[in-house]
C-alpha positions as CSV (number, residue, x, y, z in Angstrom):
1,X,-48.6,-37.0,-26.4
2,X,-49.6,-34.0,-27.8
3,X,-45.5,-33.1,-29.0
4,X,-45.8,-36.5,-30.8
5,X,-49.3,-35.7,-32.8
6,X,-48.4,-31.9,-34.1
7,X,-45.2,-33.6,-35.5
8,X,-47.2,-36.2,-37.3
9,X,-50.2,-33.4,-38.4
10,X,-47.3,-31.2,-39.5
11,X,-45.6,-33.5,-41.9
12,X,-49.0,-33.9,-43.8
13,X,-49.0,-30.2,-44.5
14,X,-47.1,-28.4,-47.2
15,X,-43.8,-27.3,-45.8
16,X,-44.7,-23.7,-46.6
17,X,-48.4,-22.4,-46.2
18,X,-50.0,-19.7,-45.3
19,X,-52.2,-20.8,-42.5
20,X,-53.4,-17.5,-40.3
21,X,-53.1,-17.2,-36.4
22,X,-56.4,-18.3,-35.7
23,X,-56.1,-21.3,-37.9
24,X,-52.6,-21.8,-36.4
25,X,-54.0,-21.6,-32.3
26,X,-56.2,-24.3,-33.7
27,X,-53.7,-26.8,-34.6
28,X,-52.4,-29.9,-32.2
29,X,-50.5,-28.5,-29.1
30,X,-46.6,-28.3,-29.8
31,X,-44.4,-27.8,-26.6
32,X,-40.5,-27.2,-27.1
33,X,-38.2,-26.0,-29.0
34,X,-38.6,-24.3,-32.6
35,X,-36.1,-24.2,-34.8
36,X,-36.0,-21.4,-37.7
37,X,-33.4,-20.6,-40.6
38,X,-33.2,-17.4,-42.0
39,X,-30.5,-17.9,-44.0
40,X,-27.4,-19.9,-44.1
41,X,-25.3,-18.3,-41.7
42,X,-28.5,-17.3,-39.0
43,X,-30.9,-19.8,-37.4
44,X,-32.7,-19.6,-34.3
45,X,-34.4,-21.4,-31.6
46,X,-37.7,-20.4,-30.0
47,X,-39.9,-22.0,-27.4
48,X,-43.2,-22.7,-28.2
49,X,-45.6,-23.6,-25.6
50,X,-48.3,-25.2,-26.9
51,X,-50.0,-22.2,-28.7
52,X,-48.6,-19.2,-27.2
53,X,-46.1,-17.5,-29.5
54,X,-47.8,-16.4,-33.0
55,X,-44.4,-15.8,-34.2
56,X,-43.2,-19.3,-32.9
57,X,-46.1,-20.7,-33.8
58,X,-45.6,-19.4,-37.6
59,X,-41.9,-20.6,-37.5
60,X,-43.6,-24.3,-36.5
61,X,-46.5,-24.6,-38.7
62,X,-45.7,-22.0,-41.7
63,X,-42.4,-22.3,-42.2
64,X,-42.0,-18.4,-42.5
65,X,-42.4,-15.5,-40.4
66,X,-41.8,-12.3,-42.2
67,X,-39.6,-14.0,-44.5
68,X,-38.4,-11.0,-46.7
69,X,-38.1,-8.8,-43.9
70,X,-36.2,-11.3,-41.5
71,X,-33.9,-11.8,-44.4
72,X,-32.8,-7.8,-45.4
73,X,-33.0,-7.1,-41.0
74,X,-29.9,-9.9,-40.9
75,X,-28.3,-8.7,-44.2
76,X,-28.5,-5.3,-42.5
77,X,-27.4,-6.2,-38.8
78,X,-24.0,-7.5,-40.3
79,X,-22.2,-4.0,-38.8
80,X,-20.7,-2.6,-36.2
81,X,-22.7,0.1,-34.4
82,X,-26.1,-0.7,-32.0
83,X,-28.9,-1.7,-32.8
84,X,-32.6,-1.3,-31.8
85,X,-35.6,-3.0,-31.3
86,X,-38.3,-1.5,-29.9
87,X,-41.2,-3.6,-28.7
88,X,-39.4,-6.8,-29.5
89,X,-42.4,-9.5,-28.4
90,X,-40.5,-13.0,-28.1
91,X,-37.5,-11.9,-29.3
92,X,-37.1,-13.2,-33.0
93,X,-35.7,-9.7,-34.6
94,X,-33.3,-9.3,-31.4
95,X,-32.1,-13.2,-32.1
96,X,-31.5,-12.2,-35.4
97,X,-29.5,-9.1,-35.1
98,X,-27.4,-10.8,-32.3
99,X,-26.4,-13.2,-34.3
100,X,-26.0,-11.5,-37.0
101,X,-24.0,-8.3,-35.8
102,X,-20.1,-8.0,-36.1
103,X,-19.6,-5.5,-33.3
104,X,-21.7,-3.4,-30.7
105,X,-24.7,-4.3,-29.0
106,X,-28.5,-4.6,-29.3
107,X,-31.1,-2.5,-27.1
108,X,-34.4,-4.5,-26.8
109,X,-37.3,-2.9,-25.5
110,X,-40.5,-5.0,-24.3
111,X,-43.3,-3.8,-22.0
112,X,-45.2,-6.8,-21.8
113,X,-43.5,-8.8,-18.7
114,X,-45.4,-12.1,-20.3
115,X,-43.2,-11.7,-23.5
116,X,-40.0,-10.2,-22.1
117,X,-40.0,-13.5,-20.2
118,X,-39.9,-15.3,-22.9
119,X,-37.4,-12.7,-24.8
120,X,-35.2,-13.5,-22.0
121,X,-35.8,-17.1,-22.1
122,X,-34.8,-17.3,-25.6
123,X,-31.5,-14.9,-25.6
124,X,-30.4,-17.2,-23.3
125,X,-31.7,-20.6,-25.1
126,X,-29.5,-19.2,-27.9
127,X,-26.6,-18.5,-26.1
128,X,-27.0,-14.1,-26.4
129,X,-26.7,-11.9,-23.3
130,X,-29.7,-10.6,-21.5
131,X,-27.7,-7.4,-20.5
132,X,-29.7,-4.8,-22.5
133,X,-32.8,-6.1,-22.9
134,X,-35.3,-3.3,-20.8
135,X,-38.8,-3.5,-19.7
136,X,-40.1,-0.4,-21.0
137,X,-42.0,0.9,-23.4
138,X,-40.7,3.7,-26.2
139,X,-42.1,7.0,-26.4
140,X,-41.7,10.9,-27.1
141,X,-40.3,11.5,-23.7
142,X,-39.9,9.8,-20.4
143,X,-42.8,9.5,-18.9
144,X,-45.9,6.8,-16.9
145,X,-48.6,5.9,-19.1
146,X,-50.6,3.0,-19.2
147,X,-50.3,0.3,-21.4
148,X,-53.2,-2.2,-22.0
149,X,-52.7,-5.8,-23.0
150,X,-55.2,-8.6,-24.0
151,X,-56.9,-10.2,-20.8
152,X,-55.8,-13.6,-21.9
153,X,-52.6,-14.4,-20.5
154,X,-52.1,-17.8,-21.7
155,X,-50.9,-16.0,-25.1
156,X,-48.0,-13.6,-25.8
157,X,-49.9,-10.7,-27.1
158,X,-48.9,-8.7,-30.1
159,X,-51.3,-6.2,-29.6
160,X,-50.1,-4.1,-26.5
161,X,-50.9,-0.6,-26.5
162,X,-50.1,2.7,-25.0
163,X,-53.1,4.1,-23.0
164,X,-56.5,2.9,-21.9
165,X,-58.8,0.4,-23.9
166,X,-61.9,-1.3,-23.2
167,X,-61.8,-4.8,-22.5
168,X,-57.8,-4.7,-22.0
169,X,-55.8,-4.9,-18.7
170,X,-54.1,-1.5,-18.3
171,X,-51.0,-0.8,-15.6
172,X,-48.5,1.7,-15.4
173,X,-45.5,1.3,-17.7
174,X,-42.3,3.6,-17.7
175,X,-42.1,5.0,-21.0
176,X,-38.6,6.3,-22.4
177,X,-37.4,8.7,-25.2
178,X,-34.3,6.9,-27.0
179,X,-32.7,10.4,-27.4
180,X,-32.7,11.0,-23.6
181,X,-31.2,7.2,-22.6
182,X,-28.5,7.3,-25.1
183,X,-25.4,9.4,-24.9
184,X,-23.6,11.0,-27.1
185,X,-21.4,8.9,-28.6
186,X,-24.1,6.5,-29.0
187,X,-26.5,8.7,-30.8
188,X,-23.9,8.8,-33.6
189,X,-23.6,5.2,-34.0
190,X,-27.4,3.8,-33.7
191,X,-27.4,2.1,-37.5
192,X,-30.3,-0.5,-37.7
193,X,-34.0,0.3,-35.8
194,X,-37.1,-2.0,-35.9
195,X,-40.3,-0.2,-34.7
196,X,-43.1,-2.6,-33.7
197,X,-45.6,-0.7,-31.2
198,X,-49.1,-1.0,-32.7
199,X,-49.5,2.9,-33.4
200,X,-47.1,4.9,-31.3
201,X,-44.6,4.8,-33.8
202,X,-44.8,8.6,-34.3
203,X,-44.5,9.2,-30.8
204,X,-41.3,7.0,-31.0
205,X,-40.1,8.8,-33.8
206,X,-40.4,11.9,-32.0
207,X,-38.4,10.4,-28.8
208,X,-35.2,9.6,-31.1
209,X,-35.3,12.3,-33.6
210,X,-31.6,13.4,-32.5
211,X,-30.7,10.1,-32.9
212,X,-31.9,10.5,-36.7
213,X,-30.2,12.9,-37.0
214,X,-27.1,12.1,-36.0
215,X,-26.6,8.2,-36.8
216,X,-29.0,8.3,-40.0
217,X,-29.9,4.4,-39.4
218,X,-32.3,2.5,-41.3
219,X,-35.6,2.2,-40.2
220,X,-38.3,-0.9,-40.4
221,X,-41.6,-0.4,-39.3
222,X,-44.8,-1.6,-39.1
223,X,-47.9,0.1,-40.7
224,X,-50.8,-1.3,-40.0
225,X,-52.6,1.5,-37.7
226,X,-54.5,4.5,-39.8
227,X,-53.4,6.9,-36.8
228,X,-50.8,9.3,-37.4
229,X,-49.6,8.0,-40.9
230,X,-49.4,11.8,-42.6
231,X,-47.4,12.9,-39.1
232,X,-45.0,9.9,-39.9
233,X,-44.4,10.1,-43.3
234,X,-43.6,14.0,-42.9
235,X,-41.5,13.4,-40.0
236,X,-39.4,10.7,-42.2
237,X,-39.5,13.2,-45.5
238,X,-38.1,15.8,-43.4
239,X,-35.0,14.0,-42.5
240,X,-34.7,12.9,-46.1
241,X,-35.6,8.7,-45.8
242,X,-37.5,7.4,-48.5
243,X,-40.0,4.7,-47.1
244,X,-40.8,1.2,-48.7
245,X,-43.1,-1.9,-48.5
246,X,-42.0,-4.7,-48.2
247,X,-44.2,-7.7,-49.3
248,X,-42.9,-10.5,-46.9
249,X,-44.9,-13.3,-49.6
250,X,-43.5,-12.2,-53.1
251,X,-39.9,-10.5,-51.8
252,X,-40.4,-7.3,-53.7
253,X,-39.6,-3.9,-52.2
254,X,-41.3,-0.7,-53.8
255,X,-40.9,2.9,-52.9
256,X,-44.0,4.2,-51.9
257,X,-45.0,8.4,-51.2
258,X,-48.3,7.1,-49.4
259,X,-47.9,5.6,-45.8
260,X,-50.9,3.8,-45.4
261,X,-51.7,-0.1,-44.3
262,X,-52.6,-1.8,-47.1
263,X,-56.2,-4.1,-47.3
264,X,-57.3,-7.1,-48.7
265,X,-61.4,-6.3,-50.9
266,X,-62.8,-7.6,-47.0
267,X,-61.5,-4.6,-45.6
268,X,-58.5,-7.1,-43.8
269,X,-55.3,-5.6,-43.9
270,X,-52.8,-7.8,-45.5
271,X,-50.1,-8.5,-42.9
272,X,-47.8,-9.8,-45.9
273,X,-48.1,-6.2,-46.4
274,X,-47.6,-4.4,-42.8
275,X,-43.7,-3.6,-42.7
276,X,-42.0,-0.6,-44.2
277,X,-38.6,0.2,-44.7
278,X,-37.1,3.9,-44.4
279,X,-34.0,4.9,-45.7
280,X,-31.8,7.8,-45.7
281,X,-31.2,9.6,-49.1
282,X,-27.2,9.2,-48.2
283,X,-27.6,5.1,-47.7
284,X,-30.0,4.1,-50.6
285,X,-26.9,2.6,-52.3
286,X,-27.4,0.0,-49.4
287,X,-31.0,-1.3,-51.5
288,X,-28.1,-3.3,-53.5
289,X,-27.0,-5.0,-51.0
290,X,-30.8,-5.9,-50.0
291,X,-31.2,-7.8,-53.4
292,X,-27.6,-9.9,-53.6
């Protein structure tokens, strides 16, 4: 059985390596249930089937999947307040924060109906509500636009993007502006945001800046897309965060000025590398809390 033989191959591997996706699609077929520990108080189940998830897949066969960044998100999620993440893939960050927050809710967004199936699978696997998890994309306002996906559908893509692109499989997605779905009240209480939408983070940004405003909440983000990175990192300085990389293999967290992904001497950006944190000037004190 193929469950039976990427047990046995995975016990003759280190328990933590650094294998990458396309060395991990290679592996011996897994089907079932992952199970992955972010800390001693938050674990979480996953379905992998066969070699469809790259995060469950990571969680399988690494052992990790942004460990340093999985690890401040659940420190942080301990609050009462809501919670946000926007383009949530499979689900791990929502898992996380569920589990992990003492009062309010989590708003996942997911465009991709392939992986909000299986962000709905897994809520429910673990026990969490599928009550405000939306099919929608996140934008500047609310609008249709297209968003284009890989054309193999026997993997959850984590390459979706808003608008047209060759060899992708477009459709019409409702996109929608966080400041124009939440209401008042709830603008003033958004504390914790995870951005995760290959290059329309800006345009994200844009949609929620009330919500900024108002609520202040930390921000993680990905940075691995050269578009719009001065835009972004004067939209941030203008509110007053002060933005951070996070290096998911060493732990460390440095302030940086320059938001910019970060590449390897190939020209390969180093996804150890890819998420950012931004936090207001009136919550740094919270970096101490990162670190214990």
């Amino acid at each position: 059985m193929d469950n039976d033989k990427a047990i046995e191959y995975r016990k003759k591997l280190p328990k933590i390596n650094n294998f990458n996706i396309r060395e991990l699609r290679e592996m011996p077929k897994y089907f079932g249930w992952v199970n992955y520990v972010i800390n001693k108080n938050n674990e979480v189940n996953l379905f992998l089937g066969g070699n469809d998830d790259g995060v469950a897949l990571r969680c399988f066969w690494n052992d990790h999947y942004e460990k340093k960044t999985l690890e401040i998100w659940a420190k942080l999620s301990a609050i009462e307040g809501i919670i946000l993440d926007i383009g949530a893939h499979s689900g791990i960050y929502s898992l996380v924060a569920n589990k992990s927050i003492k009062k309010g809710a989590v708003l996942s967004f997911e465009p991709h109906y392939l992986n909000f199936s299986r962000l709905n699978l897994n809520l429910r696997a673990n026990s969490i509500s599928t009550n405000s998890i939306f099919m929608n994309a996140v934008g500047a306002k609310n609008e249709i636009l297209h968003f284009s996906v890989n054309q193999d559908s026997n993997y959850l893509t984590s390459g979706g993007k808003i608008g047209k692109f060759k060899n992708k499989i477009a459709t019409p997605i409702q996109v929608l502006a966080i400041d124009n779905i939440l209401d008042v009240t709830a603008k003033k209480n958004v504390k914790i945001i995870k951005i995760d939408v290959e290059g329309h983070e800006y345009e994200c940004l844009l949609g929620m800046k009330q919500a900024l405003i108002e609520s202040q909440p930390i921000i993680f983000f990905e940075c691995m897309s050269k578009r719009n990175n001065y835009e972004i990192e004067s939209f941030l300085n203008e509110l007053d965060y002060t933005i951070f990389i996070i290096d998911d293999w060493d732990g460390s967290i440095k302030e940086t000025k320059t938001l910019y992904p970060i590449f390897d001497n190939n020209n390969n950006i180093l996804h150890q590398k890819i998420n950012r944190l931004a936090i207001h000037k009136t919550k740094i004190d919270l970096l101490n809390q990162i670190f214990i």
